[in-house]
C-alpha positions as CSV (number, residue, x, y, z in Angstrom):
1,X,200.6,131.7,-107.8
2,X,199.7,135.0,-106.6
3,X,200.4,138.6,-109.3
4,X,199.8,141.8,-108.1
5,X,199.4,144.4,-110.9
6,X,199.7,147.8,-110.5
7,X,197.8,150.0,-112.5
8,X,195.8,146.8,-112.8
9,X,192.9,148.7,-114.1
10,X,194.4,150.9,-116.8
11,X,194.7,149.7,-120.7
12,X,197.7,147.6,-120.4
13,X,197.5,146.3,-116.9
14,X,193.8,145.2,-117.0
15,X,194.6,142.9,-120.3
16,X,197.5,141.1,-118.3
17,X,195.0,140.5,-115.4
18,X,192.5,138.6,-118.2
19,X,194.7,136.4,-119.1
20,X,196.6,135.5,-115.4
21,X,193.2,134.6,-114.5
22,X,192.7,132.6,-117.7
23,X,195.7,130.5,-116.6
24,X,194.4,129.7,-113.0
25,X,196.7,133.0,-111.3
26,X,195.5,134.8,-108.6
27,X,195.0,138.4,-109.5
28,X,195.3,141.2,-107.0
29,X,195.0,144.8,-109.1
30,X,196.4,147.9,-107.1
31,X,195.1,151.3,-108.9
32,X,194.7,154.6,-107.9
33,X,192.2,155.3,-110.5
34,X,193.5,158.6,-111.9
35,X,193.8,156.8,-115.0
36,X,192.2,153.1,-114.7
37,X,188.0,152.2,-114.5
38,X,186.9,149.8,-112.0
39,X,185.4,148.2,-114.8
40,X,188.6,147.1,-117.0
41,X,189.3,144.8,-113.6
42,X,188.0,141.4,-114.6
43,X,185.6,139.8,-112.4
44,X,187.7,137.3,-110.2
45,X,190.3,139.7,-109.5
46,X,190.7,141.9,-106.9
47,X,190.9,145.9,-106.8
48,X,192.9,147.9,-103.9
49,X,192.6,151.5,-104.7
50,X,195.6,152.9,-103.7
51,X,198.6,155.3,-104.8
52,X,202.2,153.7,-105.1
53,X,204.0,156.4,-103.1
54,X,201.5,155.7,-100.5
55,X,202.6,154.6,-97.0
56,X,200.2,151.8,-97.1
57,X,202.2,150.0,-99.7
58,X,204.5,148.1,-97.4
59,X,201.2,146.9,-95.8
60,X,199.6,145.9,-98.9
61,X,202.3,143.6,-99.5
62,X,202.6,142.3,-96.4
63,X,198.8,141.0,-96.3
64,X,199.0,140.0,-100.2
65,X,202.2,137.9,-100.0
66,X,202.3,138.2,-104.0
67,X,204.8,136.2,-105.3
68,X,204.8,138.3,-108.8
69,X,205.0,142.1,-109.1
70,X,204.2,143.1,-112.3
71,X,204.6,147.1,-112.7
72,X,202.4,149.0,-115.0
73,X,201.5,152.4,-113.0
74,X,203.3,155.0,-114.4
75,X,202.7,158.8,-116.0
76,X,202.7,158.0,-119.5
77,X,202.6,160.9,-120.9
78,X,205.8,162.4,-122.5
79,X,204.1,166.1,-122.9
80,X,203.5,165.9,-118.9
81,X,207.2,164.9,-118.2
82,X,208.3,167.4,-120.4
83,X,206.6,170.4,-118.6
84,X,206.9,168.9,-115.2
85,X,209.6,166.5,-114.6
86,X,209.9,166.8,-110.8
87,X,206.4,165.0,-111.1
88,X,207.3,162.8,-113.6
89,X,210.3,161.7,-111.3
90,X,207.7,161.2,-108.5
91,X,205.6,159.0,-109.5
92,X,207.6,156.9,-112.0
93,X,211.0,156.7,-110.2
94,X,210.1,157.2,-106.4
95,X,206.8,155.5,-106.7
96,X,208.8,151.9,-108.3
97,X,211.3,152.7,-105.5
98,X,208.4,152.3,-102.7
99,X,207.0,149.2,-105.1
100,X,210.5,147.5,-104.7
101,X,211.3,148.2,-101.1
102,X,208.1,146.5,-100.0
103,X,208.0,143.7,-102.6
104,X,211.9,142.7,-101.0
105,X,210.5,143.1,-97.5
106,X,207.4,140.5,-98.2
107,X,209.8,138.1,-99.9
108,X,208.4,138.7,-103.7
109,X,210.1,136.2,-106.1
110,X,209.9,138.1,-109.5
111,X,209.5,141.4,-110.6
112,X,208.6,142.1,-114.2
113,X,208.6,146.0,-115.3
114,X,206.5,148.1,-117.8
115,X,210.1,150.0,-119.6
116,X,210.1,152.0,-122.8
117,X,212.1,150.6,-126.0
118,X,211.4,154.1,-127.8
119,X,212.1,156.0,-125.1
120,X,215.1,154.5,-124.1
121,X,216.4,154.5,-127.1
122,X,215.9,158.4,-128.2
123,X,216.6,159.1,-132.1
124,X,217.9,155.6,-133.2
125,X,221.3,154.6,-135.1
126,X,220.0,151.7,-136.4
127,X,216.7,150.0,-137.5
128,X,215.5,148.1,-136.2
129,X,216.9,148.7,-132.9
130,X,218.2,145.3,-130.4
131,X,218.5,146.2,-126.8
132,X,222.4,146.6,-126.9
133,X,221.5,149.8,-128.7
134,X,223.0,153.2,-127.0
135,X,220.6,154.8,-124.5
136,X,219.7,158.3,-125.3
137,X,216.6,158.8,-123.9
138,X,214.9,162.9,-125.0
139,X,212.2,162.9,-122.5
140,X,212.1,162.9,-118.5
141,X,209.5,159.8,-119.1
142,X,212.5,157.9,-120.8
143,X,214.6,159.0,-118.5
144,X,212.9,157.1,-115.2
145,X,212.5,154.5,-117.5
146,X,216.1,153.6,-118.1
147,X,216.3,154.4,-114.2
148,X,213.8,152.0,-113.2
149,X,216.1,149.0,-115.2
150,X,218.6,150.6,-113.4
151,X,217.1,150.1,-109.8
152,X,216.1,145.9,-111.1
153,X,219.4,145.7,-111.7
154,X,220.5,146.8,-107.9
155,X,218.0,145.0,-106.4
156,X,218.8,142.1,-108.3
157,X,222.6,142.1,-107.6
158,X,221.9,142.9,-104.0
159,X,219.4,140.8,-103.1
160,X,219.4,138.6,-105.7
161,X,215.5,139.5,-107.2
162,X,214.6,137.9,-110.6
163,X,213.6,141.0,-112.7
164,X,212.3,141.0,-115.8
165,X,212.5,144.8,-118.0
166,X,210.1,144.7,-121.0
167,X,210.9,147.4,-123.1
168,X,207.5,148.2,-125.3
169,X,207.4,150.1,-128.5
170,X,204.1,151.8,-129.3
171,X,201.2,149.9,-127.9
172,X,197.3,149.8,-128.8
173,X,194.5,148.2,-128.6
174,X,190.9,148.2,-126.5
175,X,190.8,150.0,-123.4
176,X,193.7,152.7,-124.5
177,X,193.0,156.2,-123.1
178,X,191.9,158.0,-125.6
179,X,192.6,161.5,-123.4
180,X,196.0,163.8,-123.8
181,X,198.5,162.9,-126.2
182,X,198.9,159.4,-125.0
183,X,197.5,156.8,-127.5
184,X,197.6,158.0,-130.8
185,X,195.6,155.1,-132.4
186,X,193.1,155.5,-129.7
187,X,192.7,159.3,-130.4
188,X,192.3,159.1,-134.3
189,X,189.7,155.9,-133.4
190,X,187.8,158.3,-130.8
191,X,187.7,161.1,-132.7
192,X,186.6,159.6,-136.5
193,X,184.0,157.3,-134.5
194,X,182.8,160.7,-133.3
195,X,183.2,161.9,-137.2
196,X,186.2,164.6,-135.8
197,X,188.9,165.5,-137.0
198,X,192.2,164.7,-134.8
199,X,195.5,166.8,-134.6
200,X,198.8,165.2,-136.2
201,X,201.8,166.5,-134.3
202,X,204.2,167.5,-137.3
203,X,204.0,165.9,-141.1
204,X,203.1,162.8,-140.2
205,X,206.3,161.1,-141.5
206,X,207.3,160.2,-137.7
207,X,207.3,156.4,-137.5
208,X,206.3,153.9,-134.3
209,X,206.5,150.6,-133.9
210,X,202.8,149.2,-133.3
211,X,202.4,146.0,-131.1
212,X,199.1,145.4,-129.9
213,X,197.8,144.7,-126.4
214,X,196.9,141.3,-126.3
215,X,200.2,140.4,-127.5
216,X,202.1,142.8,-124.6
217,X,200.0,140.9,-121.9
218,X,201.0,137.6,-123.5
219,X,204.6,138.8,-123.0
220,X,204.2,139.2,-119.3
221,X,202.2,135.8,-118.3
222,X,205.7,134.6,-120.4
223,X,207.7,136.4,-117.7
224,X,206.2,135.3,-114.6
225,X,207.0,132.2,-115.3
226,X,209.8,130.8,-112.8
227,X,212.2,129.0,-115.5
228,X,212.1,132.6,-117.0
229,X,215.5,134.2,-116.0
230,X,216.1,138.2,-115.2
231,X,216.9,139.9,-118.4
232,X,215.7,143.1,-120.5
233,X,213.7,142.7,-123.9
234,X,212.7,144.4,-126.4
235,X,208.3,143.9,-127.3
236,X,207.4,145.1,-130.4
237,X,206.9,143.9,-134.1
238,X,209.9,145.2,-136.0
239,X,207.7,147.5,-138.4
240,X,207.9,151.2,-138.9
241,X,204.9,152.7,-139.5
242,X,204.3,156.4,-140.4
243,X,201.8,158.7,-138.4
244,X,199.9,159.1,-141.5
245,X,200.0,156.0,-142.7
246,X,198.4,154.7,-139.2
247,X,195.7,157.5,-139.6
248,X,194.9,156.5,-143.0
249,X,194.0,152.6,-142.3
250,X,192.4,153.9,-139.1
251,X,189.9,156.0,-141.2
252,X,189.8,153.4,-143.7
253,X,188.4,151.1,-140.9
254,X,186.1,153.4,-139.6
255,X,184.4,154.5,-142.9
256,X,185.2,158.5,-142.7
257,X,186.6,160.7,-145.5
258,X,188.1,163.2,-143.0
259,X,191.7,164.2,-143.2
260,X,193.6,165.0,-140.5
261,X,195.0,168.6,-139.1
262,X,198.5,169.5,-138.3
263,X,200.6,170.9,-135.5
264,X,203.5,171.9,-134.6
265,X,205.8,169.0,-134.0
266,X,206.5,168.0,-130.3
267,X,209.4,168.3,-127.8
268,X,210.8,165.5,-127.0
269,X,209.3,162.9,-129.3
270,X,211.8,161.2,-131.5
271,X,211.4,160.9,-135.5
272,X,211.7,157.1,-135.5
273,X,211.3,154.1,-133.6
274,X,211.5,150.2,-135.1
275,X,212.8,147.6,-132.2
276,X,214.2,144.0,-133.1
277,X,212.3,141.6,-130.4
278,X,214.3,138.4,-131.5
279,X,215.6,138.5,-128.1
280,X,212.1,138.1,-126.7
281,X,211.8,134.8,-128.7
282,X,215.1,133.8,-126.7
283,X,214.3,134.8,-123.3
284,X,210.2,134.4,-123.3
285,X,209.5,132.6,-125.7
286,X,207.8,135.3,-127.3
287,X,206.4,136.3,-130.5
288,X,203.7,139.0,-131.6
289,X,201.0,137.0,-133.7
290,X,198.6,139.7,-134.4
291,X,199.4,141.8,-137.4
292,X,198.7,145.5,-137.5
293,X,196.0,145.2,-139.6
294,X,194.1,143.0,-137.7
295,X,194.7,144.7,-134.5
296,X,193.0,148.0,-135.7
297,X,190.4,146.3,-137.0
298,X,189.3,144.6,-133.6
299,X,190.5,148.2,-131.7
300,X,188.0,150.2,-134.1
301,X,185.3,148.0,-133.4
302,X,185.8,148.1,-129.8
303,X,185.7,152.0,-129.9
304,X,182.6,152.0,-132.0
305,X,180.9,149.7,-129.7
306,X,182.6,152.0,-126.1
């Protein structure tokens, strides 16, 4: 079984590679590098630097034949969609578009897409939130987001695609960017390692939902598998945690007395997120097994040793 991850050598991507290859998958990574290293792409899988609104796509996946695409290259950033959405819209809405045209053209049998639970979702009505919840995205990014399920769904009533939308709440983990305002427990790990004092957007109270990476990548080797149906689910752990709390256990971890600054709250970010993946357990089989606790304790160690 052949899986072609884009943005195969970013944070997210490059741990869902690990394990495909741990299961005997062939692994063909497709990154433009804007964001991804060459060296989060494991050994025994391939890298094709490209962009995906490149011409050469159709190509790619014509020579590849993979029978999995698993979609993980995307702007991120909320901030950047905010101040430039026609960009955002490029590469996260027309860039999918060229993915999807030229994975029905090769004959690929599954598609399983990076979404946005939080996103989606906008301020929430209830907590925690199950995917029947209103979509109300605030940000461009959420925006594409919900328009990306929308495009699985044509191309799965069309031509009769299995697609796979996993909505993720906040993730972390090794190998998060620490750069921009993407990866919040990345930035407070970076910047206490380096004994400086990070920026909290607003007080602080803001809550996420935490899941940790190793636990996401388990959630897609779950989707690629064929008795796995086409269906949208929610991956996350069900538990709110505050900014401030999170920065608090994260200097904890790393030793430091320094206490955070704060700024001016950001546009576009919602207040509180907390998604219900019971559905996850139903259609993946799927459950997060690492607790928060433990997962900043193996992140900070992997930023004091990077």
């Amino acid at each position: 079984m052949k899986v072609l991850i884009t943005g195969g050598a970013g944070f997210i991507g490059s741990h869902i590679a690990e394990l495909s290859i741990e299961n005997g998958y062939e692994v063909v990574c497709l990154d433009n590098l804007s964001r991804g290293h060459r060296e989060n792409v494991p050994d025994k899988a391939r890298l094709i630097v490209e962009d995906i609104l490149s011409e050469n796509i159709e190509e790619i996946f014509k020579t590849e034949k993979p029978d999995i695409l698993c979609h993980h290259a995307a702007q991120i950033n909320v901030r950047t969609a905010v101040d430039d959405p026609v960009y955002d819209a490029r590469q996260n809405i027309l860039g999918f578009l060229n993915l999807l045209e030229a994975a029905r053209k090769s004959g690929v049998k599954k598609v399983v897409f990076a979404s946005s639970g939080g996103a989606i979702y906008g301020e929430q009505q209830s907590f925690p939130a199950t995917e029947s919840h209103v979509n109300q995205p605030l940000s461009p990014y959420g925006i594409t987001k919900l328009t990306g399920e929308k495009y699985l769904d044509f191309y799965r009533n069309l031509y009769g695609m299995n697609t796979v939308a996993l909505r993720y709440s906040n993730v972390y983990g090794p190998r998060q960017d620490c750069k921009g305002d993407a990866g919040v427990v990345a930035i407070f790990a970076t910047s206490l390692v380096a004994d400086s004092c990070p920026v909290i957007f607003g007080d602080g109270s803001q809550t996420r939902d935490y899941v940790y990476v190793k636990d996401v990548a388990k959630a897609n080797f779950l989707a690629f598998q064929p008795s796995v149906k086409s269906g949208v689910c929610n991956i996350a752990t069900g538990v709110e945690t505050s900014v401030n709390q999170l920065f608090s256990t994260v200097a904890q971890k790393v030793g430091s007395t320094l206490k955070p600054k704060h700024g001016a709250a950001r546009d576009g970010e919602v207040s509180r997120s907390c998604l219900d993946a019971a559905y996850a357990k139903e259609l993946l089989n799927w459950d997060g097994s690492v607790s928060l606790d433990d997962g900043l304790s193996e992140t900070v160690q992997w930023f004091q040793n990077n």
